[in-house]
N, C-alpha and C positions, 0 to 999 in steps of 0.2 A: 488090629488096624492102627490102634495109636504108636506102637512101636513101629510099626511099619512107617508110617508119616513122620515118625521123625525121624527114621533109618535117613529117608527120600530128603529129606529138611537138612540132616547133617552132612550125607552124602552132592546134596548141591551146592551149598555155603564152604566146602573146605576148600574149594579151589581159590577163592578168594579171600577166605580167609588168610591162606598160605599165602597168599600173593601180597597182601598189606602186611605181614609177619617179614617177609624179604623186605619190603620198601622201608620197614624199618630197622631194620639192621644196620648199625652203623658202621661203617668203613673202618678197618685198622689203621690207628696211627702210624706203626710200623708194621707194613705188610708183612704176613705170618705164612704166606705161598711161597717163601724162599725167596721173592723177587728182591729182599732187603740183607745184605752180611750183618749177621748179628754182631761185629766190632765197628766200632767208626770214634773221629775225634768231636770235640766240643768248646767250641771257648765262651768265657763266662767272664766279663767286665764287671765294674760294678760300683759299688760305695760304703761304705762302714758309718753307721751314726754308735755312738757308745749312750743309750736311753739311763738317763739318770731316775730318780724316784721323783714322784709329783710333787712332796711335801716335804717339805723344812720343817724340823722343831728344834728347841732346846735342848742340848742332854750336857746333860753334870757330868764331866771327865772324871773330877778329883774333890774328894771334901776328904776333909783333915784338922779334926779341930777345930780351931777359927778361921780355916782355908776354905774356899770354898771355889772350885772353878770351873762356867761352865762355856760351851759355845755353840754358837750353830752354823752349821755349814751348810755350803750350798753351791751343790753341782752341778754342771752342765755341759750337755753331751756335746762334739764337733763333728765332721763331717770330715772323712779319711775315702781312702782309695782300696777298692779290691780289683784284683785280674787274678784269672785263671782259666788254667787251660789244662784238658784229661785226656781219658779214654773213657769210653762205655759199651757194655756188653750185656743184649739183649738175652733173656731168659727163652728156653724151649718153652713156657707153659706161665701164661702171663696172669693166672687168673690173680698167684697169690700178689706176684713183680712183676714187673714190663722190662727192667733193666737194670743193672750194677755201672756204678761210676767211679774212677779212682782217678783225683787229679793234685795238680799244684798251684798253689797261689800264695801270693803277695797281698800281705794284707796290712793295711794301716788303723790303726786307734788312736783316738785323739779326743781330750778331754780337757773338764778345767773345775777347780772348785777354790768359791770363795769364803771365806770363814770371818767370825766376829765372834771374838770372847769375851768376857769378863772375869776380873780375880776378882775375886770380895776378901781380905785376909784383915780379921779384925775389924777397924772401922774404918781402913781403906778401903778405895774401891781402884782399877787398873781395868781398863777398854783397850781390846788388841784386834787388830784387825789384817789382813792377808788376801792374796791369793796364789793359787797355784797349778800347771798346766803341764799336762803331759803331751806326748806322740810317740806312740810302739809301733815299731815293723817288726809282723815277722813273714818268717815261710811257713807255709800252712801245708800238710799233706794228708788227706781226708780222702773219705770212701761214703758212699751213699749208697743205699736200696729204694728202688724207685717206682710208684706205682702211678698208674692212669687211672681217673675216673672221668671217659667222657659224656660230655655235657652238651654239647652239638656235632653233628658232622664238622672233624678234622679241629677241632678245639675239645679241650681238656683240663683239669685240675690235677696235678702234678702234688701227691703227697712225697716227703722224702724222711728216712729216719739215718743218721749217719754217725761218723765218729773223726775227730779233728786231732790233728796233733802239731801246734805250733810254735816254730823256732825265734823267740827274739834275735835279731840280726843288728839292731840301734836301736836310740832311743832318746830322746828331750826330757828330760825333767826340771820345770823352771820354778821356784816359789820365792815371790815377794814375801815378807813378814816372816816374823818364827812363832809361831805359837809357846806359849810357856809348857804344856806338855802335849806332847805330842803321843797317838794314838793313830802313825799310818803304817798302811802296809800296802805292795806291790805287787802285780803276778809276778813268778818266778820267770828263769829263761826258757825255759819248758812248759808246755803248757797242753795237757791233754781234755779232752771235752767228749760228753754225745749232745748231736745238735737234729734238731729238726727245723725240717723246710716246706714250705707251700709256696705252690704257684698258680699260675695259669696259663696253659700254654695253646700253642697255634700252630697246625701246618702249612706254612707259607705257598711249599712248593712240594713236588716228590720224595725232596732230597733234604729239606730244611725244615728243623720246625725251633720254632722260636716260644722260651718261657722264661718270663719276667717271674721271681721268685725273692722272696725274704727269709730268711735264715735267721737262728740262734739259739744258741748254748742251752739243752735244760739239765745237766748235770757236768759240774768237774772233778774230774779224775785226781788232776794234779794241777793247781793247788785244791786242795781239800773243799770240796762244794760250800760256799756259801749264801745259798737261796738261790736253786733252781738256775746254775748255770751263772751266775754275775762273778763279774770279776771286779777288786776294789782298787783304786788309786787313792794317796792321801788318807782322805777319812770317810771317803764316801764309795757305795758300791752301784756299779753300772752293771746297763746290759746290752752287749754286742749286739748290732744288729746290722745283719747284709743283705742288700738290696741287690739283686745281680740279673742280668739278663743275658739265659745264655741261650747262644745259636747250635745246633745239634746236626751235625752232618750225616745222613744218612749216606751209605754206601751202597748201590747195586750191582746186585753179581752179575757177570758174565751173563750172556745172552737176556737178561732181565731189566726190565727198566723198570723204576717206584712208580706209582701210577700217580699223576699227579690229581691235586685236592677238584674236586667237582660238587654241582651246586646239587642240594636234592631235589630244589625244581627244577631240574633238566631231568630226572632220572623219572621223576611223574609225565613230563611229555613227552618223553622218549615214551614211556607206557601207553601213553593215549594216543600218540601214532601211529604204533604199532597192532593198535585193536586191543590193546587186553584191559578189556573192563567189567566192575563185576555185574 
């Protein structure tokens, strides 16, 4: 009898159950029914800050005897320009990816650092003081692997792991003062990186979905990593960072339209309209 009453128990409850199991099933980003061509374009505007380190200290350059010289510097990040523009190409089987992206951009750095030394040699003492300021463009040509994790109907968190390869094209190097020894170094005119990216994104429309996202460097290839992706100007090392918001064009095939983004409180009254309740 007790198997049997819950035979009756589970065989009444599955319809409903089934039925709040569907209601919550989220909608694809990119519809997976064919109704979406897995190629379309992307463009992705943006900003570059180059994040310098929180703290200043003293570090001894040079001791020599009765030489002794030491200074401290101090960097600060500027605020440069990104644009770009790709291609992406959706995955048959999205559990691992959602998407591949392979584009071009224009990317600006821009930075500055100020420095104060001292000689002590003997029972002199000598106070030196400076600054100095750069701006790099390059072309950028990168590829990304891209994954969703949604978090509401038609919104999402956009994880990205990628790999950059950037061409200096010009460049500004300006410096007030000379330091008595100098300890700088430049990125090269090539410049290889793996960069990871986070976002969070929105589908606007059928066709659009929009994700605000921050990038940066956590290893170089070329020049030689020096702490998790930074790159050094003068005497001091930064860390790239872009800010970019890109728009993602979906494409629909033939005979199919993207279905566009809908509220899920529509989809509960549509349900109680309709009669289906548990």
């Amino acid at each position: 009898m007790r198997a049997l009453l819950l035979l009756i128990l589970v065989s009444t409850s599955l319809p409903g159950w089934s039925q709040r199991l569907m209601q919550r099933k989220r909608p694809d980003i990119i519809p997976l029914e064919g109704q979406a061509r897995r190629g379309g374009f992307y463009v992705s505007p943006g900003a570059t800050f180059t994040l310098p380190r929180g703290k200043n200290s003293e570090e001894e350059v040079l001791r020599n005897e009765d030489t002794v010289y030491t200074s401290t510097y101090d960097p600060d990040g500027r605020l440069g320009i990104h644009l770009e523009a790709g291609y992406y190409y959706t995955t048959r089987d999205p559990v691992i990816l959602d998407y591949w992206d392979v584009g071009l951009a224009y990317k600006n750095l821009r930075g500055s650092e100020a420095y104060e030394s001292v000689l002590v040699r003997g029972d002199s003492t000598g106070s030196y003081a400076g600054e100095g300021t750069f701006a790099e463009r390059f072309v950028t040509l990168q590829v990304n692997a891209n994954k969703f994790i949604q978090t509401r109907d038609y919104q999402f968190v956009q994880l990205s792991l990628g790999a950059n390869a950037d061409y200096r094209i010009s460049n500004d190097i300006a410096q007030g003062g000379q330091p008595i020894v100098i300890q700088q170094d430049f990125p090269p005119d090539l410049i290889g990186q793996l960069h990871f990216k986070v976002g969070y994104g929105f589908k606007l429309t059928g066709n659009l979905l929009l994700i605000p996202a921050m990038e940066t460097p956590i290893f170089s290839i070329v020049p030689e990593d020096q702490g998790l992706g930074q790159l050094q100007w003068f005497s001091s090392r930064y860390r790239p960072l872009i800010l970019s918001v890109r728009f993602m064009f979906l494409r629909a095939r033939k005979g199919f339209k993207c279905p566009p983004p809908i509220k899920h409180n529509g989809l509960e009254k549509q349900y109680k309209q309709d009669g289906y309740h548990n």
